[in-house]
C-alpha positions as CSV (number, residue, x, y, z in Angstrom):
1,X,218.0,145.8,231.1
2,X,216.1,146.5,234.1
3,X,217.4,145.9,237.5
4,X,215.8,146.7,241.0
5,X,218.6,147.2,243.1
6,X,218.7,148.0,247.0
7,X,221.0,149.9,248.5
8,X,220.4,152.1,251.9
9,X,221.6,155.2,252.6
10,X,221.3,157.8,255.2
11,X,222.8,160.8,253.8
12,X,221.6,163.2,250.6
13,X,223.4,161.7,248.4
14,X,224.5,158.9,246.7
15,X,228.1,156.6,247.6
16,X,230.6,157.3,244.9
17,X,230.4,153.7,243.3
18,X,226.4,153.9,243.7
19,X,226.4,157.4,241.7
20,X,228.9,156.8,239.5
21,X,227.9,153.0,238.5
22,X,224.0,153.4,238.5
23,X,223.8,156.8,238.3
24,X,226.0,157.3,234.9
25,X,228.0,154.6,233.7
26,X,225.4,151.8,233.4
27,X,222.6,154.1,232.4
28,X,225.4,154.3,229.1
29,X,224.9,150.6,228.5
30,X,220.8,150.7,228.7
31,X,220.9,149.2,232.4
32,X,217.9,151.0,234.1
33,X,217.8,151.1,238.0
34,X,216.0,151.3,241.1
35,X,219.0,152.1,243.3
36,X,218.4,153.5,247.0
37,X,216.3,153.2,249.9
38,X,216.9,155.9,251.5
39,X,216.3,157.6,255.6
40,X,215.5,161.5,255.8
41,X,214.5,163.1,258.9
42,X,212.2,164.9,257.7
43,X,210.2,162.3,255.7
44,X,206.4,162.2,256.7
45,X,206.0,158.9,255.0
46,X,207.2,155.9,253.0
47,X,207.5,156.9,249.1
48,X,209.5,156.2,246.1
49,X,210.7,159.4,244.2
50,X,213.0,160.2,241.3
51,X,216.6,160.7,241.3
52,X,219.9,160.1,239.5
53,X,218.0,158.3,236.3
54,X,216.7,155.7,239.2
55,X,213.9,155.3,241.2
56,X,214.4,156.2,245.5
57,X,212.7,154.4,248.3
58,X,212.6,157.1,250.8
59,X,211.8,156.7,254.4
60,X,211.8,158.5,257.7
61,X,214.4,158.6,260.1
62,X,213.8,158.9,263.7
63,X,216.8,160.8,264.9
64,X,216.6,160.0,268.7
65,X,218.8,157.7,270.0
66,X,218.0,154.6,273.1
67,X,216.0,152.0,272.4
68,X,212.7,153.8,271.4
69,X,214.2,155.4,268.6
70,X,216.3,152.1,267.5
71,X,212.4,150.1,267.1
72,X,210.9,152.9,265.3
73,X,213.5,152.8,263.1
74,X,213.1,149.0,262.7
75,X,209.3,149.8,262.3
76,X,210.6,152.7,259.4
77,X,212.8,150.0,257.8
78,X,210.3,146.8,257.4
79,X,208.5,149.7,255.7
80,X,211.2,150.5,253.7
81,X,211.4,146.9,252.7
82,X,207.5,146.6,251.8
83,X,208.0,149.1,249.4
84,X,211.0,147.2,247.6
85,X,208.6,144.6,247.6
86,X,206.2,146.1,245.6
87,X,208.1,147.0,243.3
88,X,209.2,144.0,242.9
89,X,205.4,142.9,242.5
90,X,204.2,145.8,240.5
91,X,206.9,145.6,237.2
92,X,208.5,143.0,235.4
93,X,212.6,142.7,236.3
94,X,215.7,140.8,234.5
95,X,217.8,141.1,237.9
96,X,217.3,141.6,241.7
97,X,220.0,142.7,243.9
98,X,220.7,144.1,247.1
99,X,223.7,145.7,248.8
100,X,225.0,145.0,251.8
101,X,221.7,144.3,254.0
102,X,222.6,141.6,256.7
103,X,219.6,139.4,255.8
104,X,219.7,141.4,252.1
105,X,219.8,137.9,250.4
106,X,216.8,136.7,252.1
107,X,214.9,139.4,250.5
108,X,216.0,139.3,247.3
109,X,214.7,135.7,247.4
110,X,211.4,136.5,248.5
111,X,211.5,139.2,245.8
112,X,212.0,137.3,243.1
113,X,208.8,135.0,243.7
114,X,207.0,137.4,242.2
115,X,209.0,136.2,238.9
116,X,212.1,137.8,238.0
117,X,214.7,134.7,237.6
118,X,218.6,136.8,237.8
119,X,219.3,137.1,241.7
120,X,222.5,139.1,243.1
121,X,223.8,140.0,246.2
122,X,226.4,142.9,246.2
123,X,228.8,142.7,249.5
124,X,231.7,146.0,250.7
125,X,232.2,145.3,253.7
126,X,232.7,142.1,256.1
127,X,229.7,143.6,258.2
128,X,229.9,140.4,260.5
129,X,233.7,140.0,260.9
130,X,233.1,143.8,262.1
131,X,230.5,143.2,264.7
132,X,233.0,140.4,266.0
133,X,236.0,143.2,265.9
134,X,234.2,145.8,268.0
135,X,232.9,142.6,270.9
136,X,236.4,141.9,271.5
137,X,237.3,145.7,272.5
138,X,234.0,146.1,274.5
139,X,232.8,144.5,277.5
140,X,229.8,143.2,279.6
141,X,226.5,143.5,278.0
142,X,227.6,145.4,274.6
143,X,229.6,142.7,274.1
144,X,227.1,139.8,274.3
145,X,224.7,142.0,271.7
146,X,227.5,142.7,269.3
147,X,229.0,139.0,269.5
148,X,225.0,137.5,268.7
149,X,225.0,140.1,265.9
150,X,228.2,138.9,264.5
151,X,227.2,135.4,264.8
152,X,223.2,136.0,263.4
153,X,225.2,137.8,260.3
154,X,227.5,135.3,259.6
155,X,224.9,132.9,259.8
156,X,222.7,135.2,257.4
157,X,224.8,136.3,255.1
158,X,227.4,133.7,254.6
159,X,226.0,130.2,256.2
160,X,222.7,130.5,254.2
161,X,221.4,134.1,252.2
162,X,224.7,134.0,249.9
163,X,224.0,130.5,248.9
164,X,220.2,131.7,248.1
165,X,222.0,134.3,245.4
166,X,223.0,133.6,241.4
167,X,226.1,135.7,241.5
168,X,228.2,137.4,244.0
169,X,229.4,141.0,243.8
170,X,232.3,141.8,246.0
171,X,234.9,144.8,247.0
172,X,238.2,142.8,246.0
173,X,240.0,139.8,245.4
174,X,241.0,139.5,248.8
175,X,237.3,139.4,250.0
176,X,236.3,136.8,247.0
177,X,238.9,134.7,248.8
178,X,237.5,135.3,252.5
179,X,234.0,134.4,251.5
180,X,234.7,131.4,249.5
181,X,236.2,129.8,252.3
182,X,232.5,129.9,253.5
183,X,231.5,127.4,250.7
184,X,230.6,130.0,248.4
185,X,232.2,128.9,245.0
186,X,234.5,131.6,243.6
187,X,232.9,131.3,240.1
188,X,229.8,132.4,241.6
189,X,231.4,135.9,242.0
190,X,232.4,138.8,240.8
191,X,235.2,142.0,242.4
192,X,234.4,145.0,241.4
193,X,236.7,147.6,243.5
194,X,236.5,151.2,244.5
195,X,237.3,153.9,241.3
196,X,237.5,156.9,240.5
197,X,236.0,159.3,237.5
198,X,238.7,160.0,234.7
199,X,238.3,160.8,231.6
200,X,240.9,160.3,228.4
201,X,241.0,163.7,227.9
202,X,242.7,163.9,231.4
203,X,245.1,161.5,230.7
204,X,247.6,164.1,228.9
205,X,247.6,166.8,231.8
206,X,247.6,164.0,234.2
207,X,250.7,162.2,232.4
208,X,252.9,165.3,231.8
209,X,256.0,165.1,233.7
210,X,256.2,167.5,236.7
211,X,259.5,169.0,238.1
212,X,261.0,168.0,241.4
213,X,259.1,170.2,243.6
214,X,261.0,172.8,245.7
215,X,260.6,171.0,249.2
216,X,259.8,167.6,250.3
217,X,256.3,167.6,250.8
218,X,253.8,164.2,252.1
219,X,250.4,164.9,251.1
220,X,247.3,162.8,252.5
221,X,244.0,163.1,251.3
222,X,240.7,161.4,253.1
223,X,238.7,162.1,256.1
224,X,241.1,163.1,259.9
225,X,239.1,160.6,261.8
226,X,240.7,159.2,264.7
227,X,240.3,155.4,263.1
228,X,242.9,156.9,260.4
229,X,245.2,156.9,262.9
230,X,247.1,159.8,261.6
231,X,249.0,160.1,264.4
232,X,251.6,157.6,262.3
233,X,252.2,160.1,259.5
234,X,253.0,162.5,262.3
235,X,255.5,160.3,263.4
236,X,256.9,159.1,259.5
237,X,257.3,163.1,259.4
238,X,259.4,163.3,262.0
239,X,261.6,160.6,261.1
240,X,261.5,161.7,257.3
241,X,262.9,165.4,259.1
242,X,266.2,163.8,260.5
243,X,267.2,163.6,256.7
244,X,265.4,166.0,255.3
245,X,265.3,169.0,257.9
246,X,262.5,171.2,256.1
247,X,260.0,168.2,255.4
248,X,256.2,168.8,256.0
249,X,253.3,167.0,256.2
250,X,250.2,168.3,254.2
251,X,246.8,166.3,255.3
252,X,243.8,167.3,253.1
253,X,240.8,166.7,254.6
254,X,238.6,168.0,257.9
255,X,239.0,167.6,261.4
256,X,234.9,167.7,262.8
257,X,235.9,166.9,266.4
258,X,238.9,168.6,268.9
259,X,240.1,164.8,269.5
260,X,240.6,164.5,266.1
261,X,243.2,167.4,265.9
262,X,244.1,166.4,269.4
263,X,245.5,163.1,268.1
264,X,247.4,164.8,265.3
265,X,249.3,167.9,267.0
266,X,249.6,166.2,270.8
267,X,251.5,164.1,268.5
268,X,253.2,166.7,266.6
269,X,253.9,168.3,270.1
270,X,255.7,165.7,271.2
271,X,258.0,165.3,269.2
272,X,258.4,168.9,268.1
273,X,257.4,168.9,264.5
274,X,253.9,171.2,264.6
275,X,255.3,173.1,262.4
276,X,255.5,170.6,259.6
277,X,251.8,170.1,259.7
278,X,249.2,171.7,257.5
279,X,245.4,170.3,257.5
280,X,243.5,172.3,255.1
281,X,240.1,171.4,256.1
282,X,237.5,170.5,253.3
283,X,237.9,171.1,250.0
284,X,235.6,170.2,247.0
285,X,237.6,167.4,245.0
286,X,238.7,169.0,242.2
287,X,240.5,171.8,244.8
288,X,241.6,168.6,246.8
289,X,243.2,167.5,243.6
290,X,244.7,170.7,242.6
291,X,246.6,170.7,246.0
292,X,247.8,167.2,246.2
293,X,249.7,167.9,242.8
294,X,251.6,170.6,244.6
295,X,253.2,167.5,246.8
296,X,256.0,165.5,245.8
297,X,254.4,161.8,247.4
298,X,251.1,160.8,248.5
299,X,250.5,158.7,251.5
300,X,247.8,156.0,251.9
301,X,248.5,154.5,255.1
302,X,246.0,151.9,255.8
303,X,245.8,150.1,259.3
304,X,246.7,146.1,258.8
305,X,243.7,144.4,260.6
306,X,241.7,141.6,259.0
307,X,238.6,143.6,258.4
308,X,240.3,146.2,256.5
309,X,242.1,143.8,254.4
310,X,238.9,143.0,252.2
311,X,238.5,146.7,251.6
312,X,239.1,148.8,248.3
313,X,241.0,152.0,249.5
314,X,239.9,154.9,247.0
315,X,242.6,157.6,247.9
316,X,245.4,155.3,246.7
317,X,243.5,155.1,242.7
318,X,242.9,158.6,243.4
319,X,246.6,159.6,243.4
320,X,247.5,157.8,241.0
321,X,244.5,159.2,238.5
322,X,246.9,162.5,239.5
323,X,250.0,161.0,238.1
324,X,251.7,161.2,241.9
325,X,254.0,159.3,243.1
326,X,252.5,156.9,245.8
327,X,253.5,155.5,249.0
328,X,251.5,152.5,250.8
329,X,251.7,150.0,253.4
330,X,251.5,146.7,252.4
331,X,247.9,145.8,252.3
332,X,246.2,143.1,249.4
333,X,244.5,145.7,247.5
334,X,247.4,148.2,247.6
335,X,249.7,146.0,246.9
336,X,247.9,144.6,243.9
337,X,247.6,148.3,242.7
338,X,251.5,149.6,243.1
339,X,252.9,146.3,241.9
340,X,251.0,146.0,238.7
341,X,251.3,149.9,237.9
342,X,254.5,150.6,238.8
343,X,254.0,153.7,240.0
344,X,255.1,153.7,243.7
345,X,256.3,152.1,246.4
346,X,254.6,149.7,248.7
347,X,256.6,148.8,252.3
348,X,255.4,147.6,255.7
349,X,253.3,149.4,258.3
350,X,255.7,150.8,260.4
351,X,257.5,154.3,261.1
352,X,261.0,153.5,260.1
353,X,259.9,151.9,256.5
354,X,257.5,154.7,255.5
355,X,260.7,157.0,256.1
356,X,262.8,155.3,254.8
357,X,260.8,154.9,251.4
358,X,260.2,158.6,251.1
359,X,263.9,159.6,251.9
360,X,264.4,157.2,248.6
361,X,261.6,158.3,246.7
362,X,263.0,162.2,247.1
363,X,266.6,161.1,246.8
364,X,266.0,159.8,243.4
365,X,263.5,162.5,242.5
366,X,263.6,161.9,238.8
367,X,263.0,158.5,238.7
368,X,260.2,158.2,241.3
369,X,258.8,161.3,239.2
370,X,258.8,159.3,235.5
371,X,257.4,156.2,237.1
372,X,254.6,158.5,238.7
373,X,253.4,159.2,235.0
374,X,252.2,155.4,234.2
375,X,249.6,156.1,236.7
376,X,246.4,158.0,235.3
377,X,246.7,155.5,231.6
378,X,246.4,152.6,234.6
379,X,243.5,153.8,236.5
380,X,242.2,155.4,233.1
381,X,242.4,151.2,231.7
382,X,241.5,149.8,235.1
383,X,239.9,151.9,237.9
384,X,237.9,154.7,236.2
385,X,234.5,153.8,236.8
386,X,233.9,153.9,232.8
387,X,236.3,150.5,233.3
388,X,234.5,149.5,235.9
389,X,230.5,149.6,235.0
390,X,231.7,148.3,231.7
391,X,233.3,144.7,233.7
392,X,229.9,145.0,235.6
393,X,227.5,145.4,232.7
394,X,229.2,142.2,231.4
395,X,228.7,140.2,234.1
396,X,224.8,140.9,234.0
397,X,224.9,140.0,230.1
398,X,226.6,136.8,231.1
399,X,223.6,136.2,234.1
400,X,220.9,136.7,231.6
401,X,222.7,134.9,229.2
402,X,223.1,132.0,231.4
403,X,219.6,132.1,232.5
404,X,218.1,132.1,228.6
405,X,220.1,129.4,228.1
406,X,219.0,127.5,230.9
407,X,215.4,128.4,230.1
408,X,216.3,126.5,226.7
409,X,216.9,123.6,227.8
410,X,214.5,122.9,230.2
């Protein structure tokens, strides 16, 4: 199966689902890839190299900001496109698909002229809703461009390009829902959430029942940006410490910026609880691992707004791949995930509940520990990406199955 797939990044390396999906776990199933178009710096010219068992679209980057550097970017990026084109011209492909370009669907129409029948359209974020989001915090002129770009995506993405697609791939049930109400028939498409890599041979470490740790101990694990909005945590600490006195807070991740630690220990300040605060800084994963298992619960406080309801948080499969217990604001994804696992609890987005939850959770230690252990067979079944590109392969079997037997008939 050979599928020329679009996907732009601007970093070295892959997203987790791009690597682990296209990278390894389709590549199992015979599913060969064109997977990135990627921006480097550095990058004299437009080329496609090797990498990752797929084929890269690689094009320069202008790293200047203002409006010269925003068009030459544009210029870099129609090029960027040309070459996807070509590739679509010069080889023979059973499916099309593109990720999250605005006008993505567009393209993978035009690219399919050149005769490949199967077109796709894979969606992570609500890029549109987003663009609307950030125009009703700003003001005056930025918020005339970022309301016409919110309205030119809806219009390209949902009004028109996703109707132009076969099949829909989308981050969750939650965002199947929010797109269909766009006319786009649910049928037509496919959730495929966030995972994590697992293997079997984990399972038994993972499983094992741990003792009740020593001291009460609420681990996070993710990036300290200010958009976290860790300040919360800092506060659930504090109210967690007028039960249990010697309660700390462990976050695992980095702070890149001084107002990122500002928002944290001004916090922590205030009400008198530094102490209880340890940010480790960045680890490589399997360290990151290693340390959240020294916690009793993890946190994955996740900010109710509607363009984070669509989303698939990762660190939430994460800790329960780790056989933690797991704490979680209510949130359609999270939800979905504690309730049908069993392996945590799942409250509302406020300081008082998130206390209140942990308080329980260490108060009946032995319980909240036993449940924990259901956790990496779950992800293991459902969120390892294994799972995962397995649920995805079969959907492109049922595409081209669909599409022979259409062929048939006519």
């Amino acid at each position: 199966m050979r599928i020329l797939y679009l996907v732009r990044e601007r970093f070295p390396s892959f997203r987790p689902d791009v690597t682990e999906l296209f990278g390894a776990e389709l590549p199992r199933h015979g599913v060969r890839c064109v997977a990135v178009m990627r921006s480097e710096r550095h990058a004299q010219t437009t080329r496609v190299v090797r990498m990752a068992r797929c084929a890269v679209v690689v094009t320069p980057y202008h790293g200047r900001g203002g409006l010269v550097g925003k068009l030459i970017n544009c210029i870099y990026l129609i090029m960027g496109y040309a070459a996807f084109l070509s590739l679509a011209w010069r080889r023979s492909w059973d499916i099309i698909q593109c990720r999250d370009e605005i006008g993505g669907a567009w393209l993978v129409q035009l690219a399919s002229l050149f005769g490949t029948s199967i077109k796709s359209y894979w969606l992570s974020f609500p890029f549109p809703e987003s663009s609307m989001e950030e125009a009703s915090r700003s003001r005056g002129l930025k918020k005339r461009a970022l309301q016409i770009r919110g309205w030119l995506g809806e219009w390209l993405l949902y009004r028109t390009g996703l109707k132009l697609v076969d099949h829909v791939f989308v981050q969750s049930e939650q965002m199947k829902r929010d797109v269909a109400r766009y006319g786009i028939s649910p049928s037509k498409m496919t959730s495929v959430p966030m995972g994590v890599q697992i293997r079997e041979e984990d399972i038994g470490e993972y499983s094992s029942l741990r003792p009740r740790s020593e001291r009460l101990v609420v681990s996070y694990l993710g990036t300290l940006t200010t958009g976290r909005r860790l300040d919360f945590m800092v506060r659930v600490i504090a109210e967690v410490r007028k039960i249990v006195p010697d309660a700390a807070l462990l976050l695992v991740g980095a702070a890149e910026s001084q107002a990122e630690r500002s928002l944290i220990f001004d916090e922590a300040d205030r009400l008198g609880v530094s102490d209880a605060i340890t940010i480790t800084g960045f680890l490589p994963r399997a360290v990151a691992w290693e340390k959240l298992r020294e916690s009793f619960v993890c946190a994955s406080p996740f900010f109710p707004m509607f363009i984070l309801n669509s989303t698939s948080p990762t660190k939430l499969v994460e800790y329960m791949a780790l056989g933690m217990p797991v704490l979680a604001n209510e949130h359609p994804e999270q939800s979905l995930l504690i309730a049908e696992s069993g392996t945590g609890k799942c409250v509302a987005w406020n300081e008082a509940a998130f206390a209140e939850a942990i308080v329980s959770m260490w108060t009946n230690a032995d319980e909240t520990l036993r449940n924990a252990t259901k956790g990496p067979a779950y992800v293991l079944e459902n969120r390892s990406y294994r799972a995962i590109g397995a649920r995805v392969y079969d959907q492109y079997k049922s595409l081209l199955r669909t599409e022979a037997e259409r062929s048939l008939v006519a």
